[in-house]
C-alpha positions as CSV (number, residue, x, y, z in Angstrom):
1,X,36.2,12.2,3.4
2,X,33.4,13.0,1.2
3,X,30.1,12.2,1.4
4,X,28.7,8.7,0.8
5,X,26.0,10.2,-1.7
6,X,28.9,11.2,-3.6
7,X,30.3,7.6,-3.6
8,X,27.3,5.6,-4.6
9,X,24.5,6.2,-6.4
10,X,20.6,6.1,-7.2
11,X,19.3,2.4,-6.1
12,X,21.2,-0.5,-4.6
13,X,20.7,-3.9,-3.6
14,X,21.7,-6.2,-0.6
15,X,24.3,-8.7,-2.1
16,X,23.3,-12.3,-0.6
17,X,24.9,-15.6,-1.9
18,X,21.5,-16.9,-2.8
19,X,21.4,-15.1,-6.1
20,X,25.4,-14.1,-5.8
21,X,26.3,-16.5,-9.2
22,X,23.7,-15.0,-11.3
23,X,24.7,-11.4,-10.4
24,X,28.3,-12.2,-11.7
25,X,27.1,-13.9,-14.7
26,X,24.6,-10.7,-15.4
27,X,25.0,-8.0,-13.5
28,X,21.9,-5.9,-13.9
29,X,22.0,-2.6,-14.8
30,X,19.6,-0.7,-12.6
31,X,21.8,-1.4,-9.4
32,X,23.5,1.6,-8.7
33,X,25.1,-0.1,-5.7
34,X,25.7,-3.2,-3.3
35,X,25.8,-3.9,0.4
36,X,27.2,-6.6,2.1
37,X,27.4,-7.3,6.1
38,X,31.2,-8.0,6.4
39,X,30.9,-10.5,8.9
40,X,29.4,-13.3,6.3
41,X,32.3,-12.1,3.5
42,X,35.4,-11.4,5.9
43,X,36.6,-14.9,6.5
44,X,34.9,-16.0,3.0
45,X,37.3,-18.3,0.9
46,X,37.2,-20.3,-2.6
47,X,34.9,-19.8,-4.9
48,X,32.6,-17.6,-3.4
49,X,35.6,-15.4,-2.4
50,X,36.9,-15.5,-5.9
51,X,33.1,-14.2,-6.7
52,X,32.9,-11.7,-4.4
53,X,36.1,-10.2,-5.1
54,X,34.9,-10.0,-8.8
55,X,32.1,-8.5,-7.5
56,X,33.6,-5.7,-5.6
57,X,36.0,-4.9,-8.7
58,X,33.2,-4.0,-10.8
59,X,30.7,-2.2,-8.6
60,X,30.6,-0.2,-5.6
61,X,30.1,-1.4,-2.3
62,X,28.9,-0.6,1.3
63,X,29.3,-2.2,4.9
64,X,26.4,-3.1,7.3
65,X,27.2,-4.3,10.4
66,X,25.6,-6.6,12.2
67,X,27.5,-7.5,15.4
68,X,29.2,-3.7,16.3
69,X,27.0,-3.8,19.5
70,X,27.4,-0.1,19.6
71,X,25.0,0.3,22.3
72,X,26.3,-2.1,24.9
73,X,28.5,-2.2,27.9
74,X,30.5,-5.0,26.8
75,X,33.8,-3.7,25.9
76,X,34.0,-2.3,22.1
77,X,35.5,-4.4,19.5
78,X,38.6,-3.0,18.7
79,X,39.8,-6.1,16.7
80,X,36.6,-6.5,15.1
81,X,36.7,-2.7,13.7
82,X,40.2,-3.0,12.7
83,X,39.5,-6.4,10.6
84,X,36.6,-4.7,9.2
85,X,38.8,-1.6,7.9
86,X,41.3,-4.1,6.4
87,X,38.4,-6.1,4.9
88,X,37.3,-2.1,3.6
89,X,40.4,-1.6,2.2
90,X,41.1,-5.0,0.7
91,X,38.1,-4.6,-1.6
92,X,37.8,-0.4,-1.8
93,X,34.5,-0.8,-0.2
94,X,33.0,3.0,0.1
95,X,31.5,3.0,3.3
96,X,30.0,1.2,6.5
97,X,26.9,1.9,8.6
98,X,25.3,0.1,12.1
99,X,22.6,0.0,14.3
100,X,21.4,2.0,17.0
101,X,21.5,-0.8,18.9
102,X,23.1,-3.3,20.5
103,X,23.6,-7.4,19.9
104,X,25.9,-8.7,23.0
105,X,26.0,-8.9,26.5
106,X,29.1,-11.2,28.1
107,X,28.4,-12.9,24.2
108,X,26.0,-12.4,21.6
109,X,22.8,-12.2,21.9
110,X,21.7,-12.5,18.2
111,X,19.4,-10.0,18.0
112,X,18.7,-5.9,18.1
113,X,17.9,-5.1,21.2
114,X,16.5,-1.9,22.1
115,X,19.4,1.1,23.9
116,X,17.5,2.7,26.7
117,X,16.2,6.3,25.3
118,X,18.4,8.2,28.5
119,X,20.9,11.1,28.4
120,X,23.4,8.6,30.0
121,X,23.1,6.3,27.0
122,X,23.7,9.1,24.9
123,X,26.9,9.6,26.1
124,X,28.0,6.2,26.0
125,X,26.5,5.2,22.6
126,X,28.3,8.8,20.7
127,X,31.7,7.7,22.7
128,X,31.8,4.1,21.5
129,X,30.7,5.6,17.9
130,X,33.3,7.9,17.9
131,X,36.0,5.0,18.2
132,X,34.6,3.2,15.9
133,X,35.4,6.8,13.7
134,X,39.2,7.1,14.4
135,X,39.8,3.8,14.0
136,X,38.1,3.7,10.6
137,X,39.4,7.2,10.2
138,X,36.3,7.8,8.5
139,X,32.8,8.7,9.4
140,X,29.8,6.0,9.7
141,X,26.2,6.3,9.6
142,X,24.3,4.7,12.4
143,X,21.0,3.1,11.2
144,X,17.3,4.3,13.1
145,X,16.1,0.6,14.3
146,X,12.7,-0.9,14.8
147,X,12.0,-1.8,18.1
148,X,9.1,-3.6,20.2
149,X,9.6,-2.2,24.1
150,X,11.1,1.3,25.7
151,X,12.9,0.0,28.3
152,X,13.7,3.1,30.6
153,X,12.9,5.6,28.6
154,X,13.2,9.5,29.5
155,X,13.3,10.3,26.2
156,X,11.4,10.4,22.8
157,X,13.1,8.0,20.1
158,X,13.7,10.6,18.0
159,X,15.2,13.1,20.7
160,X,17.5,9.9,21.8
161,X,18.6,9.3,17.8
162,X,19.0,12.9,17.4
163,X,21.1,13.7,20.1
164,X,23.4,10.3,19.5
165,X,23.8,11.0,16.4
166,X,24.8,14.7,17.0
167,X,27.0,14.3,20.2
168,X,28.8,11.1,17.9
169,X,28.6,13.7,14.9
170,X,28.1,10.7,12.3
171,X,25.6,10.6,9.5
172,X,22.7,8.9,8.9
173,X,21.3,5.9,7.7
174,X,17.6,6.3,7.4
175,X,15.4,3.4,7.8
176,X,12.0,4.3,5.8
177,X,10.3,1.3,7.1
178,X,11.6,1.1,10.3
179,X,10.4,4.6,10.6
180,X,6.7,3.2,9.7
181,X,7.0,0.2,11.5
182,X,7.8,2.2,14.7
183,X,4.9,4.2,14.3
184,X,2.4,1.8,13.9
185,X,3.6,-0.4,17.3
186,X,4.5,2.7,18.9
187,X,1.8,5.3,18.0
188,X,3.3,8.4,16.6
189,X,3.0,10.1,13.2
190,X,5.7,8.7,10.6
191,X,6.4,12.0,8.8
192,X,6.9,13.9,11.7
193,X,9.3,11.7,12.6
194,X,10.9,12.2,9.2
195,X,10.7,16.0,9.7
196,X,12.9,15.6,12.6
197,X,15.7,14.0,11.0
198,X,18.9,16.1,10.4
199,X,19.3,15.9,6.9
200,X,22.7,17.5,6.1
201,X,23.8,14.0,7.7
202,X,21.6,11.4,5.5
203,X,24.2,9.3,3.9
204,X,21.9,6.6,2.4
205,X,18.5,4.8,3.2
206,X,17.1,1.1,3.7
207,X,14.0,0.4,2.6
208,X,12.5,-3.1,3.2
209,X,9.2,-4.9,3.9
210,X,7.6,-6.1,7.4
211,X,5.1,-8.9,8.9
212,X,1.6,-7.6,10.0
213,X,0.8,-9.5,13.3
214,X,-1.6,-7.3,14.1
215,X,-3.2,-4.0,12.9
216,X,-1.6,-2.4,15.7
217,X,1.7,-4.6,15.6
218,X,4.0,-4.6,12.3
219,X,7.2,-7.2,13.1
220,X,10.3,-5.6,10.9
221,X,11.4,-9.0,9.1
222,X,12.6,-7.7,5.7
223,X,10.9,-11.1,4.6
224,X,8.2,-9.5,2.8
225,X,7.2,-7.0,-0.5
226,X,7.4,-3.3,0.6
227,X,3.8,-2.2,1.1
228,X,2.2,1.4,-0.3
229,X,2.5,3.0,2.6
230,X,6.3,2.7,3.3
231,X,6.9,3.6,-0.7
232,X,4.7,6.8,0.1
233,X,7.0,7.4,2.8
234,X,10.0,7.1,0.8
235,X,8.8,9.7,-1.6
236,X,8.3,11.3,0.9
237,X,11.5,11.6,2.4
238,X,12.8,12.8,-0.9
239,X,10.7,15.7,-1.1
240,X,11.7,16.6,1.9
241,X,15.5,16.0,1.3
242,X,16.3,15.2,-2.3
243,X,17.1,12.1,-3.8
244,X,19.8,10.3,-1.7
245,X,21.4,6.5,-2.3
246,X,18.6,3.8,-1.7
247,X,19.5,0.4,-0.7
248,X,16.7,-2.4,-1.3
249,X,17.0,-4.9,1.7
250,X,15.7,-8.6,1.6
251,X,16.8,-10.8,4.2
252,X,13.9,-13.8,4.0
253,X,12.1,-15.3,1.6
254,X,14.3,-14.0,-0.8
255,X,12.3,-14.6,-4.2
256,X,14.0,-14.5,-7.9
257,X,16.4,-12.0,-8.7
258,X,13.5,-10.7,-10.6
259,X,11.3,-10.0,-8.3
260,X,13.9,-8.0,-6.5
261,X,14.9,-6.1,-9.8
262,X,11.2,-4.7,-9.4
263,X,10.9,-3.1,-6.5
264,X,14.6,-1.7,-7.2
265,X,12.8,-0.1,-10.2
266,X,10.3,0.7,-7.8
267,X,13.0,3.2,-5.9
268,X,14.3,4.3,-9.2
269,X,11.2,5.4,-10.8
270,X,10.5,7.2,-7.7
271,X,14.2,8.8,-7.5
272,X,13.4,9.6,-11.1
273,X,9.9,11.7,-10.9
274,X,11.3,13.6,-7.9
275,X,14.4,14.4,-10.1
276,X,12.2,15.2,-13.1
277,X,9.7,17.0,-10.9
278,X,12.5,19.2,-9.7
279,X,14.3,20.3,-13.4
280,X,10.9,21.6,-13.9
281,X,10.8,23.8,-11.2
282,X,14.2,25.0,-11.6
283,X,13.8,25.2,-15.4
């Protein structure tokens, strides 16, 4: 299957009902794409169905899960990935990415809690991944997540996601401000850990803003405006790696549709100088 950079494009936007009748009545033209976390649209009927499925007529979508629980030692979903593929398929959605992380535990937990960084988890995370692969008969990207506390850790994060994501042999979706997040509550240098990523498997990126509680303690909320520092990042990361999709997330204190057209701008004017900045060199 090819490549979800070859399935969406330039700078999306998390679709959430709050602003979901204005986007049908005027879809703007800078999103490039939409994503949507099947399990609040699976089961949705009457009108908002009727608008979603309008939605996903006209533009191109991506899935990202919330309640996989890829990491835990509850048995794996089975009927939960199969409904997700038919809910795929239903409304030609392109793709679908999770967490590194896991959400039950003899029932949900609702949360992300933190998978120990150990070889043994390793294995188990990239076999329950791979499951998820042949039933959906397509790859997924698994998502780098924030996370407060290391709970027997052997590892680095960045040796644990590494190694998941290559015994799983999945792609990528890159998290810029998790990335920062993690490096402020967890000391280590944010661009190193951006150097370390494989990036033949980046499929697409989040990029979202955080709660400072402290100077030393950022709380991932996507509640707030992205800050400086996580744009600078981002740029980052394409210099490194080209331009790849960019998905906008705001979960919280979701403000006018305006505000949010903004900072999507924001990602496409810097997709746009790396792109420019790269003709030149090549011209």
């Amino acid at each position: 299957m090819d490549s979800v950079k070859n399935l969406v494009h330039h700078a999306g936007l998390g679709l959430r009902r709050s602003f979901l009748t204005e986007i049908v009545a005027t879809a703007p033209e800078n999103i490039g794409f939409f994503e949507v976390a099947p399990e609040n649209w699976m089961t949705i009927g009457g009108k908002l169905g009727k608008q979603f499925r309008s939605m996903t007529e006209r533009f191109d979508f991506i899935c990202h899960g919330l309640s996989l629980s890829i990491g835990s030692t509850d048995p794996l979903d089975e009927e939960f990935v199969a409904n997700v593929k038919k809910f795929m398929h239903s409304h030609q959605i392109k793709f679908y990415s999770e967490h590194l992380s896991y959400c039950s535990n003899q029932g949900h937990l609702y949360d992300l809690m933190p998978i120990p960084f150990t070889s043994e988890a390793v294995s188990h995370v990239a076999k329950r991944i791979r499951r998820v692969q042949d039933i959906l008969e397509q790859k997924i990207a698994i998502e780098n997540v924030s996370y407060y506390a290391a709970p027997g850790q052997e590892m680095d994060e960045i040796d644990f996601f590494n190694a998941v994501i290559e015994e799983a042999d999945c792609d990528v979706l890159i998290d810029i401000n998790n990335i920062y997040v993690n490096s402020v509550n967890h000391g280590y240098d944010a661009e190193t850990f951006l150097r370390a990523i494989p990036s033949h498997r980046i499929a697409y990126a989040h990029i979202a803003g955080h709660y400072v509680e402290a100077d030393d303690f950022l709380v991932d909320t996507h509640g707030a405006d992205i800050i400086d520092p996580v744009w600078k990042l981002l740029a980052k990361a394409y210099e490194l790696y080209g331009v790849f999709p960019t998905l906008l997330e705001r979960d919280f204190n979701i403000p006018d549709l305006t505000v949010l057209l903004k900072e999507v701008d924001a990602i496409r004017s810097i997709q746009n100088a790396w792109t420019n900045q790269h003709q030149q060199k090549t011209a």
